[in-house]
C-alpha positions in Angstrom: 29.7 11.3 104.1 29.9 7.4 104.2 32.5 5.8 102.4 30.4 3.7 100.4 28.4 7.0 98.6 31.8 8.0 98.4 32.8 4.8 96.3 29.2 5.0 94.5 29.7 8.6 93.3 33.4 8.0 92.0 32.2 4.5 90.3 29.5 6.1 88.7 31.6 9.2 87.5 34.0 6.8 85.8 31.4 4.7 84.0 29.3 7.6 82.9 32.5 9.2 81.2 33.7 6.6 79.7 30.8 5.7 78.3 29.9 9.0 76.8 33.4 8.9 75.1 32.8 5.3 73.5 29.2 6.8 72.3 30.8 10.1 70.8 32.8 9.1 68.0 29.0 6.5 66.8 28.0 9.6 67.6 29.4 11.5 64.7 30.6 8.8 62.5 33.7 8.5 63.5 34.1 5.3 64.9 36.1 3.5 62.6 39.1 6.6 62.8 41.3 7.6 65.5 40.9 11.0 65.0 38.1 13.8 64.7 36.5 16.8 62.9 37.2 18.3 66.4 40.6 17.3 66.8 43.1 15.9 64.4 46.6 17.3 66.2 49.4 15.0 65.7 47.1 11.4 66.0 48.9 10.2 62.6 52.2 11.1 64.2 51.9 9.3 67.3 50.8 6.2 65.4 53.2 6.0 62.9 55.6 6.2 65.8 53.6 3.2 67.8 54.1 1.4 64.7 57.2 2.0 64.3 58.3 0.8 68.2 56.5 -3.0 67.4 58.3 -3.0 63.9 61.7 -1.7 65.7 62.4 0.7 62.9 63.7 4.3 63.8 61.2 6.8 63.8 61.8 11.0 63.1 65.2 9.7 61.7 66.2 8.2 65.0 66.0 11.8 66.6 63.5 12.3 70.2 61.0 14.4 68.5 57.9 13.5 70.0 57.6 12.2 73.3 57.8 8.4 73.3 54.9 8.1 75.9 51.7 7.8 74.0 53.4 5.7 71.2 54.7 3.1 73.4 51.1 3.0 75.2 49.6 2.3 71.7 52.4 0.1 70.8 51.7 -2.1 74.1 48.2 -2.0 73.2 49.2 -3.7 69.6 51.0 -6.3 71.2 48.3 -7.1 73.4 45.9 -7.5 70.3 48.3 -9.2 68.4 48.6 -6.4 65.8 52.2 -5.5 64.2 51.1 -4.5 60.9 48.1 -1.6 61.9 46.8 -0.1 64.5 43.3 -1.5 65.8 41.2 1.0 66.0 38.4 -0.1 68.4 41.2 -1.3 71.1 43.1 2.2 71.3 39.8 4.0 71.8 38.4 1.6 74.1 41.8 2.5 76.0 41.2 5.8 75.4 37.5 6.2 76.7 38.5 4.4 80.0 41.9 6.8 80.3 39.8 9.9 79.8 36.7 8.5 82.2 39.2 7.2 84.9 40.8 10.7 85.0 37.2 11.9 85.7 36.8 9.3 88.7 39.7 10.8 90.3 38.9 13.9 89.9 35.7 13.1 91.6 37.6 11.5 94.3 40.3 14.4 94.6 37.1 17.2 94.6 36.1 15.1 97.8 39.1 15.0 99.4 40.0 18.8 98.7 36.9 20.4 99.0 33.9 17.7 100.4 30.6 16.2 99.3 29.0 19.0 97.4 32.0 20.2 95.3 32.5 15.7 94.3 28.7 15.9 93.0 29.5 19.0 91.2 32.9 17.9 89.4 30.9 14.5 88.7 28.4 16.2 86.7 31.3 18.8 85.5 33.8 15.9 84.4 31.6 13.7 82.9 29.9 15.6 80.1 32.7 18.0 79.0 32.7 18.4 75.5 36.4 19.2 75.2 37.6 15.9 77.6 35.1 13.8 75.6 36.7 14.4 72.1 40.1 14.2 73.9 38.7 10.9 74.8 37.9 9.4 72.0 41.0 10.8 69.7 44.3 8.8 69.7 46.4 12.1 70.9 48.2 11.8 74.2 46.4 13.9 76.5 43.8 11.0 77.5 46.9 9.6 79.2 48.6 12.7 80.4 45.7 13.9 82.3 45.0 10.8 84.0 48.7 11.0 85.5 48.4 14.2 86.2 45.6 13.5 88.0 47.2 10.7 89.7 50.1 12.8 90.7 47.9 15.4 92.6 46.0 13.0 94.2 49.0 11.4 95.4 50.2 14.6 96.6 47.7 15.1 98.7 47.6 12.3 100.0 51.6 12.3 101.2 51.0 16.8 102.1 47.9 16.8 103.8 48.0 17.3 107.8 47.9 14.2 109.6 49.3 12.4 107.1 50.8 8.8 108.2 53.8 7.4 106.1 54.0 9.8 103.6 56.5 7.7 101.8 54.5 6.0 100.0 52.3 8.1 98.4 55.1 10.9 97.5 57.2 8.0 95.5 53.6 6.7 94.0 53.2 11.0 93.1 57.2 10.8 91.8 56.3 7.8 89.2 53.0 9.2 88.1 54.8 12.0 87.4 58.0 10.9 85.4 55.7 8.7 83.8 53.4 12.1 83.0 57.0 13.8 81.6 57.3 10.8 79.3 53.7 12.1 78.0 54.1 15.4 78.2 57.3 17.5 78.8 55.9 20.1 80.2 54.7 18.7 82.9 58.2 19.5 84.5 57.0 22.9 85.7 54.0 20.8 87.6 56.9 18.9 89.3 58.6 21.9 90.2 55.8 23.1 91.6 55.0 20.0 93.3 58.5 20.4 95.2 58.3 23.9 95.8 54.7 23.1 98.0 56.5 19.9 99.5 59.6 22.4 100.6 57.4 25.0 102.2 55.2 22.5 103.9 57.9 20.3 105.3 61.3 21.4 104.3 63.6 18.6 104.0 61.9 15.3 104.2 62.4 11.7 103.1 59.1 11.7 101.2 60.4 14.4 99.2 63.8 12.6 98.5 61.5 10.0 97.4 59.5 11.8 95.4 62.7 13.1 93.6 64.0 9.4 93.4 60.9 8.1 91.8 60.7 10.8 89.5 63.9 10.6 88.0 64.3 6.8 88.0 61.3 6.8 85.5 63.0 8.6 83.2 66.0 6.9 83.2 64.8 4.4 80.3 64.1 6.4 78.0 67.2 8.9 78.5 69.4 5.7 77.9 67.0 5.3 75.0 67.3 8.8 73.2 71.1 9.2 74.1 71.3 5.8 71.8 70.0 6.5 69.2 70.8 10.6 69.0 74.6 8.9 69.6 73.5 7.0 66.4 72.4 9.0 64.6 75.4 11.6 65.4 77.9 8.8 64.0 75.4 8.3 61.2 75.7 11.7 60.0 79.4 13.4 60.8 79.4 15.9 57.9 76.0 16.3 56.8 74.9 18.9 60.1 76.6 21.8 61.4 77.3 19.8 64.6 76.3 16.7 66.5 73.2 17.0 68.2 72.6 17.0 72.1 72.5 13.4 73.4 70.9 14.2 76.9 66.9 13.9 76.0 65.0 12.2 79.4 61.7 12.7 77.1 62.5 14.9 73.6 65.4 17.0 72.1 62.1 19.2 70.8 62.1 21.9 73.4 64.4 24.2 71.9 62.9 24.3 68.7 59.7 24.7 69.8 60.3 27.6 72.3 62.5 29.8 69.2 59.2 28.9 66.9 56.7 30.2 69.6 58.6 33.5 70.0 59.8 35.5 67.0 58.5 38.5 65.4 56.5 36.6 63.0 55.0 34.5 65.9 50.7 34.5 66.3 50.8 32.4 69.5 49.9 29.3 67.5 52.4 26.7 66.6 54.1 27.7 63.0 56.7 27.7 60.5 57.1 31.4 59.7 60.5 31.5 61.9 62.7 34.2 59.8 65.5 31.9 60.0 64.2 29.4 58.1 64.5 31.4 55.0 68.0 30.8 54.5 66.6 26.9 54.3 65.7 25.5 50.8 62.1 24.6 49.5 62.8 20.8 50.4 63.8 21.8 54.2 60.0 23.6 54.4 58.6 20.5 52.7 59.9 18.2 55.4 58.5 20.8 58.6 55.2 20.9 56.8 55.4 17.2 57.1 56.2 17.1 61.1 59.9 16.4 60.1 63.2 18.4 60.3 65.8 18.6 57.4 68.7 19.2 60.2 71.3 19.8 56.9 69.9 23.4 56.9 72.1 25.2 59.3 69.5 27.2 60.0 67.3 24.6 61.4 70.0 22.7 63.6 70.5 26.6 65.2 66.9 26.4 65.9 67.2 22.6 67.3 70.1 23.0 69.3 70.1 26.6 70.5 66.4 27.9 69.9 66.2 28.9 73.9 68.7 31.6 73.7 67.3 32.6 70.3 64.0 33.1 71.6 64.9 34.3 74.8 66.8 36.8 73.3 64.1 37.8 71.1 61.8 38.3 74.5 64.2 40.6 76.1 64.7 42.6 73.1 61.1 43.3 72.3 59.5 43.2 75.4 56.4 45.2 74.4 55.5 42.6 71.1 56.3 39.7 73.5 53.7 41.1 75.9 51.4 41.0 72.6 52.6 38.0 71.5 51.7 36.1 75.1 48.1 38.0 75.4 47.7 35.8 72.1 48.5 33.0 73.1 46.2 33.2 76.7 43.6 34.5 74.3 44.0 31.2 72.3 44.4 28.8 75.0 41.5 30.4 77.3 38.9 28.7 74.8 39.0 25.4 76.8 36.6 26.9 79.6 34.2 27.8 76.4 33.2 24.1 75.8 30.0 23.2 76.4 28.6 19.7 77.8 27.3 16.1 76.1 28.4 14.7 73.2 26.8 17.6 71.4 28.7 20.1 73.2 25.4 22.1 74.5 25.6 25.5 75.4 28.1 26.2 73.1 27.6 24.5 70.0 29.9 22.5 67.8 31.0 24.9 65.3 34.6 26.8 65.9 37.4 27.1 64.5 40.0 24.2 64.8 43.8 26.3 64.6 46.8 23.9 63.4 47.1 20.7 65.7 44.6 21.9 68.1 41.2 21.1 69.2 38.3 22.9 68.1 37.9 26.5 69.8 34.0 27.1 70.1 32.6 30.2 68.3 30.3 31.3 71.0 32.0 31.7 74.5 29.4 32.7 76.7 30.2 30.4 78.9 33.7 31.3 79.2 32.9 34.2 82.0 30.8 31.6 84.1 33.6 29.1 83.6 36.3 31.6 84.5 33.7 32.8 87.8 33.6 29.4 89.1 37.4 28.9 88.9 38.1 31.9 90.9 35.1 31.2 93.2 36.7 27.8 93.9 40.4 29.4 94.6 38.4 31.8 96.8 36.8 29.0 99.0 40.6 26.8 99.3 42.1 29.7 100.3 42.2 28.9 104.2 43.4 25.5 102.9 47.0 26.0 101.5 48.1 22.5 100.9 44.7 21.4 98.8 45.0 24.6 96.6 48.5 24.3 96.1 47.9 20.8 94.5 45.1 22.1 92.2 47.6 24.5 91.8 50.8 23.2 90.5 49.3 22.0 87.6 47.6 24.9 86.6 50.2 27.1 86.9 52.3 24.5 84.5 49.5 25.0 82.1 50.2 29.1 82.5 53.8 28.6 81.6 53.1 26.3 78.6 51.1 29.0 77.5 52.6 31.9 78.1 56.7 30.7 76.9 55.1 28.1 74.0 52.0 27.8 72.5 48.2 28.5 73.3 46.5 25.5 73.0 42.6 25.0 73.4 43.8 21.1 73.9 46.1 21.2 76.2 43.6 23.3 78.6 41.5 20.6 78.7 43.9 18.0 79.9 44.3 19.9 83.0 40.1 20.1 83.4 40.3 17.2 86.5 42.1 20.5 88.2 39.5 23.1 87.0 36.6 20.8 88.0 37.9 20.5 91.8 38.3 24.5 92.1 34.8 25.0 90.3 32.9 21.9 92.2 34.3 23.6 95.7 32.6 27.0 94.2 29.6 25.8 93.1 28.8 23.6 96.4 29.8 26.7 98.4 27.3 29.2 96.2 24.6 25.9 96.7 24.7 25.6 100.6 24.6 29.6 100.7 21.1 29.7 98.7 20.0 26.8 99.8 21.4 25.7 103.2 21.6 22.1 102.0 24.5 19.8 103.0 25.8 17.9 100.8 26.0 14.9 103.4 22.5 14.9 103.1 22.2 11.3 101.9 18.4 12.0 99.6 21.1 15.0 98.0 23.4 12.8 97.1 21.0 9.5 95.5 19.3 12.8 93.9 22.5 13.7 92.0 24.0 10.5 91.1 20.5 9.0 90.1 20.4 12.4 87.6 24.1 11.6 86.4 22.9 8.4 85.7 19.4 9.5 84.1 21.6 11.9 81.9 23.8 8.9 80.8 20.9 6.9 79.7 19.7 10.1 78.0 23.0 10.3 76.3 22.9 6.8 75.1 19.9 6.9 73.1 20.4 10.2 71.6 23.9 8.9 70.9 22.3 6.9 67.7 20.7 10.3 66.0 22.5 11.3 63.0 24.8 14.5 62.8 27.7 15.6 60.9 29.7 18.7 60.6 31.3 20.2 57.5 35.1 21.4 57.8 36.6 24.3 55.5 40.0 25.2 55.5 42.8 25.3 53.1 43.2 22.7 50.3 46.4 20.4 49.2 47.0 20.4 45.1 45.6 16.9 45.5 42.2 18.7 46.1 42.4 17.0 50.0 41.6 19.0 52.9 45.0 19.9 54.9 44.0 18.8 58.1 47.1 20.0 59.7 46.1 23.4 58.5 43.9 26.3 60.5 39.5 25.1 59.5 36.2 26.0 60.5 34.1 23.5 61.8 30.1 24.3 61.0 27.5 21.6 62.2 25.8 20.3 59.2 22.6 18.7 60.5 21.1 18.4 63.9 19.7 15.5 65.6 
């Protein structure tokens, strides 16, 4: 296929994203906030936090509880607008649409690379009307960013591992940055990494690229480890006395991981994120004030256990009760799973808008009937790389990263879709596969191609006009004494008018 419909497809992929996450929060009235009926997660949190970085004022009590990389993004994009006081609202989700539809162009670019013509027209189509990367586009949540360098990273990847590949150099240190700076985002994204070397080892063994891969990769994180050790040192000086011990200075990207893997694996544990951890009953009622509020009261010694040593408490809850953990993960997969439920266009056809919306999640659609097809399509597509090692394995890594999030933390609908620019390359190679064998076509076929893009673009225009209908949904959940609606809290989303 010529490089220029190459080029065409990818520029029009991009554009048509973005601009269906700009329309979506007009949409449904939500342009003026940075986050949504369909997500809320930690948006305040991150803000606060981006506020706080401009300001220089300690944030979480000077302790790495969220991962700096979002915030700082926002906080550069203050700076840039002039802005110290508030966040502007139209600049971050400006940044956001064109994070969210630039992760879309690569994908379209990767699916090409990986798996040819047909399976780039598919993800095209695929990427840019996906209800789920849409609202993660338009909410001020961090996996906007972390997709796109996740998608960076794999692209880079291939780029150094594929055969015939000249100067790999290059592309593994650009695939070592792009990750480290993806870590920053998103901790987990270490398992991707490891995975990333594991397919580097077994394709070349010991290699320079690989060394600078590694190199890259670590010297991205060394800012904010000198960072965190800072201020944890700080805040260990600051408060001799007051905790059962000083706290862990090492924290390349958060001191959170503990914590969170004892809370996602207890007895009491739903799969969910939670507070129900039995140890936190020997805390007082002010202790459980401050977790509700995203913060940690470390003068409960039962907290600071679960801070600083919640890995071997919840491993050791794994080993001992190996049949609920079993239970406990089928949850969790069972949770996260609904991220191939979403349906497509700002509307979310095919599945509908109403859900449920669990505790800093997105929402989870109450019909899945597209989750079989979905699920089809993503084996179809592992089916057709299969005599291509090296192009699976990079659609791979990150897929399996998103498996052991899952499975050892939470089941999140969200985080599911921030690994969709690796879904949509496996189900593009399927679909164009199941295409040419009903149809014979080739996707080369240059009348194919202006066929598909000129519908993408037809469906953007679409888009764009219906964008300006009225709709609305209605949220019910659990209420504060105030009589507000706790958004951090388990709701149901319902649509409450149609277009």
């Amino acid at each position: 296929m010529p490089r220029a419909l190459v080029a065409l497809a990818v520029v029009l992929a991009t554009l048509a994203a973005t601009l269906e996450r700009w329309w979506f929060s007009g949409a449904w009235g939500e342009s003026g906030s940075l986050t949504s009926a369909f997500y809320f997660g930690d948006a305040t949190r991150f803000l606060d936090y981006a506020l706080a970085i401009v300001q220089g004022r300690a944030f979480d009590n000077g302790i790495p509880f969220h991962p700096p990389g979002w915030p700082l993004a926002v906080a550069a994009v203050m700076r840039l607008t002039g802005s110290a006081s508030a966040v502007p609202v139209p600049a971050v989700k400006l940044v956001l649409a064109c994070l969210s539809g630039l992760s879309v162009g690569l994908a379209v670019l990767l699916a090409y690379e990986l798996a040819g013509g047909g399976a780039m027209l598919a993800a095209a189509l695929l990427g840019a009307f996906n209800f789920g990367h849409i609202v993660e586009g338009a909410v001020a949540n961090s996996e906007a960013l972390y997709g796109l360098l996740t998608a960076i990273a794999m692209w880079a990847v291939w780029r150094w591992l594929r055969e015939g590949a000249r100067r790999p150099e290059p592309w593994a240190a650009l695939a070592g940055a792009a990750g480290g700076c993806a870590m920053i985002v998103r901790a987990e994204f270490l398992a991707c990494a490891v995975f990333f070397v594991a397919l580097a080892w077994w394709r070349r063994r010991i290699h320079p690229a690989l060394l600078a891969f590694l190199f890259t990769f670590a010297l991205v994180l060394v800012p904010t480890t000198v960072w965190h050790w800072r201020t944890l040192t700080a805040f260990n000086a600051a408060h001799v006395n007051e905790v059962a011990g000083p706290l862990p200075r090492f924290a390349p990207v958060t001191s959170y991981g503990p914590f969170n893997f004892a809370m996602a694996n207890h007895e009491n544990a739903d799969g969910g994120p939670n507070r129900d951890h039995p140890m936190l009953d020997q805390c007082s009622q002010a202790a459980e004030s401050s977790l509700t509020a995203g913060e940690l009261d470390l003068a409960c010694p039962a907290v600071y256990d679960l801070y600083v040593h919640g890995y071997a408490i919840g491993l050791t809850w794994l080993l001992n009760n190996p049949g609920a953990a079993l239970t406990l993960m089928s949850n969790k997969v069972g949770m996260a799973i609904g991220f191939l439920a979403q349906g497509y266009f700002i509307d979310d056809l095919g599945a509908g808008v109403d859900g449920v919306r669990r505790r800093v999640d997105l929402v989870d659609p109450a019909s899945r009937w597209l989750l079989p097809l979905h699920v089809l399509l993503l084996a179809g597509g592992i089916v057709v790389l299969r005599r291509r090692p090296i192009a699976l394995g990079v659609v791979a890594a990150p897929l399996g990263a998103l498996v052991a999030s899952t499975l050892l933390f939470y089941g999140y609908v969200r985080l599911g879709v921030a690994y969709l620019p690796a879904v949509w390359v496996l189900q593009g190679a399927a679909l164009a596969a199941l295409a040419h064998k009903l149809t014979g076509a080739r996707a080369a076929d240059r009348r194919i191609v202006g066929g598909v893009l000129a519908a993408l673009a037809l469906l953007t225009a679409v888009e764009g006009v219906r964008a300006s209908a009225p709709r609305a949904v209605t949220l019910d959940g659990e209420h504060a004494p105030s009589g507000l609606l706790m958004q951090d809290e388990t709701l149901n989303v319902v649509r409450a008018s149609r277009p």
